[in-house]
C-alpha positions as CSV (number, residue, x, y, z in Angstrom):
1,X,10.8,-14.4,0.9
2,X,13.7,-14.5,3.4
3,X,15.8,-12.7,0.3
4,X,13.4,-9.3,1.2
5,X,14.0,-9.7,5.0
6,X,17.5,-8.0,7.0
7,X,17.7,-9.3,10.0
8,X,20.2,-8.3,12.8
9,X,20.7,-10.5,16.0
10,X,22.4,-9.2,19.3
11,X,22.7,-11.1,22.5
12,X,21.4,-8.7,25.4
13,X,21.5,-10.0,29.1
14,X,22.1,-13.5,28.0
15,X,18.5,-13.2,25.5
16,X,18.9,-13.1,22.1
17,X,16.9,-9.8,20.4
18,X,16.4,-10.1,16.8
19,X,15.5,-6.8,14.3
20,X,14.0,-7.6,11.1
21,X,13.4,-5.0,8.1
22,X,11.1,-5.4,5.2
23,X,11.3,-3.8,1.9
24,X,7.9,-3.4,0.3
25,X,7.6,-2.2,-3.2
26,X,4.3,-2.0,-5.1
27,X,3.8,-0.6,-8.0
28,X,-0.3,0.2,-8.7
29,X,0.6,1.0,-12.8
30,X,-2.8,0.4,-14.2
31,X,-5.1,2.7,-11.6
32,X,-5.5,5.2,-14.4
33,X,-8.9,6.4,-15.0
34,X,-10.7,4.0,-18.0
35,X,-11.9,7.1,-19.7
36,X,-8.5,8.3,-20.4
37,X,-6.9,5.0,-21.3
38,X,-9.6,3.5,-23.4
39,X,-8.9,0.0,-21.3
40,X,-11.3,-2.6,-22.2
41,X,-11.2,-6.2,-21.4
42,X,-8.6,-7.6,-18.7
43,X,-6.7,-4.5,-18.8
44,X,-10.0,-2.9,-17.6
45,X,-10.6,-5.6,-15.4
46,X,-7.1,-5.2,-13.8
47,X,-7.5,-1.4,-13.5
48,X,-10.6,-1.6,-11.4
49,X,-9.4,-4.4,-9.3
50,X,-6.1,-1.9,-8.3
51,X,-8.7,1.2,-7.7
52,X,-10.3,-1.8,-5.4
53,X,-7.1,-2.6,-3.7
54,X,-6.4,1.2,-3.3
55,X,-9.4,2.6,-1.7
56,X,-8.9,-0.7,0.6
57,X,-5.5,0.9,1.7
58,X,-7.0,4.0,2.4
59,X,-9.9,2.5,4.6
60,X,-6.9,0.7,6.4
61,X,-4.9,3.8,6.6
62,X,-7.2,5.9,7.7
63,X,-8.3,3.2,10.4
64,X,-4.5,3.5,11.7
65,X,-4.5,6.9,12.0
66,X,-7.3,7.1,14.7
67,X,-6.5,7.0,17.9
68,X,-9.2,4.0,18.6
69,X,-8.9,2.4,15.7
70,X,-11.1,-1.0,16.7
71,X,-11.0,-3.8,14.3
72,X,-9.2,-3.2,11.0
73,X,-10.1,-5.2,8.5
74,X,-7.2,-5.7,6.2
75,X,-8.7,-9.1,4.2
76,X,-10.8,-6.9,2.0
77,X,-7.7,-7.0,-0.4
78,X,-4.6,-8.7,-1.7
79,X,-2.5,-5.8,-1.1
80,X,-3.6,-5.1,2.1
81,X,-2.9,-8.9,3.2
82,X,0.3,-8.7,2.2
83,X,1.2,-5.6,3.7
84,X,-0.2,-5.9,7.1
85,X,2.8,-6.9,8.8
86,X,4.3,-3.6,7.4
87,X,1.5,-1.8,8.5
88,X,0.9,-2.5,11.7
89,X,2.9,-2.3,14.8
90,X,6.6,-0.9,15.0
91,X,6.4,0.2,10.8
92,X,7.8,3.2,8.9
93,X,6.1,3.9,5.3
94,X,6.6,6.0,2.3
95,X,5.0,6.5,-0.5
96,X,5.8,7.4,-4.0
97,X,3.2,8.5,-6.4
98,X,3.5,9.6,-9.4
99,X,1.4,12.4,-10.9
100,X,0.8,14.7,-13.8
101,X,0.8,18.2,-14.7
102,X,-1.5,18.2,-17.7
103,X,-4.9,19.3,-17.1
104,X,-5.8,15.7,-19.2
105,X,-5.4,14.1,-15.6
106,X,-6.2,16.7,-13.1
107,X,-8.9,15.0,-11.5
108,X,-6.4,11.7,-10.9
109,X,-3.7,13.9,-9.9
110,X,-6.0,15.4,-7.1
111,X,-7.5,12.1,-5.7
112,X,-3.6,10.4,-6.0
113,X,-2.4,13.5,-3.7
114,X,-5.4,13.2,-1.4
115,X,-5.1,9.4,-1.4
């Protein structure tokens, strides 16, 4: 929506050069592992369609770090639809996992850090 967009107009040589920002914030809750929440049903459903989405950012990701990158293919998910325009051309990103000491979740901790 035009409420998430900043934009900043200054007249240059007579042309009018426009900067716009965009805030993207997603929050993946759900991407657990199903063997340590129990999920079943839609929650389950949900989860697996996020791990989906995710390893779809990463293909993505991992396509924009190459220094050919060819054809990206960012219709393989939601997420990745929306956030194209954020992801491609003049974009900074962050990202903000969260993560856990217990050994419970080790194995989540390590792919979250990797992802």
């Amino acid at each position: 929506t035009d409420d998430d967009k900043e934009n900043d107009n200054e007249i240059r040589d007579g042309i009018v050069v426009s900067t716009t920002s965009t805030l993207n914030l997603v929050d993946l809750a759900g991407s657990e592992s199903v063997r340590h929440t129990g999920a079943i049903g839609m929650q389950k459903k949900e989860g697996g369609m996020i791990n989906q989405s995710l390893l779809t950012l990463s293909k993505v990701l991992m396509s924009l770090g190459k220094s050919n990158p060819g054809h990206i293919n960012y219709r393989d998910s939601k997420l990745t639809r929306i956030l194209k325009p954020s992801l491609s051309g003049n974009a900074r990103m962050a990202v903000i996992c969260c993560i856990s000491p217990s050994n419970k979740y080790r194995e989540e901790t390590k792919s979250t850090l990797q992802f």
